[in-house]
C-alpha positions, 0 to 999 in steps of 0.5 A: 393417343391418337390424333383427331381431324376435322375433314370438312364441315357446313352448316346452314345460313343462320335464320332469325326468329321466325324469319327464312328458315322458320318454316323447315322443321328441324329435323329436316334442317339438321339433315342439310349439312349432312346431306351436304357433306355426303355430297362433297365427300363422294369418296367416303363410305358413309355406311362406314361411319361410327356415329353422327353426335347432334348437339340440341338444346331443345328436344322438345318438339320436331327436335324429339325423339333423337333428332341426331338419328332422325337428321341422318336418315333423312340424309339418305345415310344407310341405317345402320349409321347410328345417332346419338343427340346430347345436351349441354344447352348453349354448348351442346354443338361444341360438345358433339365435336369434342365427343366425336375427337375423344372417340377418335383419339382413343381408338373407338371410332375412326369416323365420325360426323359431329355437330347440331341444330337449333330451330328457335322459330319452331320451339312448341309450348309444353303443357304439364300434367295435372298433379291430380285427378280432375286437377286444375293446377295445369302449366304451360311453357314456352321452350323457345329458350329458359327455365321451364318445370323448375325444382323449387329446390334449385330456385331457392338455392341458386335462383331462376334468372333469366338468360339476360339476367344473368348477363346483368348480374355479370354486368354489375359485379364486373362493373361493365358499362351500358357504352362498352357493351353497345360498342362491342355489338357495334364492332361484332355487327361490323366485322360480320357485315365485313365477312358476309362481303368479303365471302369468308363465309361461303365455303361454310354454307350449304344453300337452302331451298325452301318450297312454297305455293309462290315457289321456291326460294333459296336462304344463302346467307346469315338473316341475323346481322344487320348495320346499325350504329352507336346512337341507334343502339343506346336508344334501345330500351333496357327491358330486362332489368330497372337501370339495366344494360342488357338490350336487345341490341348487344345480346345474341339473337333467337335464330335457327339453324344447323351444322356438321363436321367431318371428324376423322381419325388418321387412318381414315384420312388415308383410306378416304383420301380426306384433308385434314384441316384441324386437329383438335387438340383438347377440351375442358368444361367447368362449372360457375354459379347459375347466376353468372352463368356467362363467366364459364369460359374463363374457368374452362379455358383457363383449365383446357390452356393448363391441361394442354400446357399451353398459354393464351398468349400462344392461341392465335384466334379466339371464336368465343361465343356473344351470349351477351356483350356484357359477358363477352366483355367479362371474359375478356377482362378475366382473361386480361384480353382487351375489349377490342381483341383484332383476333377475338372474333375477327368476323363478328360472333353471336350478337351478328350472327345469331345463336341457335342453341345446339348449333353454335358451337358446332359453329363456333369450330368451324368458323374456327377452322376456316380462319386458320386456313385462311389466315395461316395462323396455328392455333384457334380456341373456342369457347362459350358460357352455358346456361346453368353455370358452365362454360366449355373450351376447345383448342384447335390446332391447324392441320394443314 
């Protein structure tokens, strides 16, 4: 089979909840890193690309319609480029990747653009139809995030809990403290501080410049991660369940943003004049109960690591995706990690930075490849829980 590469990738900063990027469709956001990557890339025959794969967990607004083909020609690529948009919500950004090097590596496509978007902000309500003529029995949803429309066959089987629910259903069965919680979000917003001062982060961003009646102003940095402290964090309140542990301090956020790498098979690398900077070496997914849906990424890492027949102890980074501390925490402990990991996250995860469903994973692997190039290191697994009971992995091998 033959290899696969991540050339380059960018992604927007990461915008909080109706905050800097709340007022860019997101269609138009999804065409910023690509444009971006055309932009650097000057070498490569765009119109010689196979497929743009958009990972979106939404689609229910500006996102319709194949927000991966609408993205790419916004980006100016010519139209024959096709686009596909997949869901696999919160891991839907990781999969466009994981689609992209499968194509690659088995001789269906030589390049390939992969990744996803993600505008919470800007997620509509959704009204149902009436179930009969003059009916009065009309529903009405928010698609910012959560069941919406459900099969009461689903709810009597496995339950409709809330995303936060989930996280404290974990926290109970695995008996993980309110304290250690609030500690991992503490060291996630430290190590992210830490990166933005540092500039880790910059070569992954794209600026964005946003119009308005008062002029234009430029986002060039994550919004989400903030300085905080322990005793601020065990002040806040336990909304989601009676005796709860689950805050919004040691959840991830509800943010927007986008994201895209630049997946090339060999033979592309030599005919473009790209560099290599990670192979993708496999991916696995799996699923778990609903409603635990935060144990994922141990029943897919465990499967990708024994596919590969690869042992954790050989994986240098880990970029596992903070739905939750608590199932953060969960995963760890599974995976017989301890909580405070040097090289789990070693720049802060969703609790700082912020999750936009469809763009995270996407996220997540370049983050991934960023850290191995600037650390040396070898090998980088990504990893994150899925709403509805699934998890996904990826490992990632330095090209360099």
């Amino acid at each position: 089979m033959r290899d696969a590469f991540i050339c380059d990738g960018v992604r927007t900063p990461i915008g909080r909840y109706g905050g800097a990027l709340a007022t860019v469709r997101a269609d138009d956001l999804a065409a910023i890193p690509l444009r971006a990557l055309v932009e650097r890339q000057p070498r490569v025959d765009w119109g010689a690309v196979d497929d743009v794969v958009y990972g979106c967990a939404n689609q229910a607004g500006e996102d319709n319609r194949n927000v991966a083909r609408m993205a790419l020609l916004l980006a100016g690529l010519p139209d024959t480029v096709p686009g596909v948009t997949l869901n696999r919500l919160c891991g839907s950004g990781l999969d466009a990747v994981a689609v992209a090097a499968r194509m690659v590596r088995l001789g269906e496509a030589e390049l390939v653009v992969a990744g996803g978007v993600e505008s919470m902000s800007r997620a509509p309500y959704v009204v149902a139809k009436s179930e009969s003529a003059f009916g009065r029995d009309v529903r009405m949803f928010d698609t910012t995030i959560g069941w919406r429309f459900v099969n009461p066959a689903i709810e009597a089987q496995y339950g409709i809990e809330s995303m936060p629910e989930t996280a404290e259903n974990v926290a109970e069965e695995h008996r993980i403290s309110r304290a250690d919680q609030d500690a991992f979000a503490l060291r996630s917003q430290q190590r992210a501080l830490a990166a933005q001062a540092n500039g880790a982060f910059a070569r992954e961003i794209v600026p964005v410049t946003i119009a308005s009646r008062r002029g234009a102003t430029t986002v060039e940095r994550d919004e989400h991660p903030r300085e905080t402290t322990l005793e601020a964090l065990s002040r806040l309140g336990t909304p989601f369940r009676d005796g709860g542990t689950v805050t919004a301090g040691n959840a991830s956020g509800v943010n927007d943003g986008a994201c895209a790498l630049l997946v090339a098979s060999e033979a592309a690398v030599r005919r473009y004049g790209l560099a290599p900077r990670a192979r993708v070496l496999g991916t696995a997914v799996a699923g778990c109960p609903p409603r635990v849906m935060g144990l994922g990424p141990v029943s897919a890492t465990r499967r990708l690591l024994a596919r590969l027949g690869t042992r954790l102890d050989e994986v240098d980074l880990i970029e596992l995706n903070e739905a939750f501390a608590a199932q953060a925490l969960a995963v760890l402990r599974c995976l017989g990690l301890p909580d405070d990991a040097a090289h789990v996250n070693p720049q802060g995860g969703a609790i700082a930075l912020g999750h936009p469903l469809g763009m995270s994973g996407a996220r997540l692997a370049l983050t991934a490849t960023a850290q191995l190039e600037r650390t040396g290191a070898r090998r980088a697994l990504c990893t994150m829980c899925i709403g509805v009971g699934q998890g996904i992995a990826m490992l990632l091998e330095r090209a360099g």
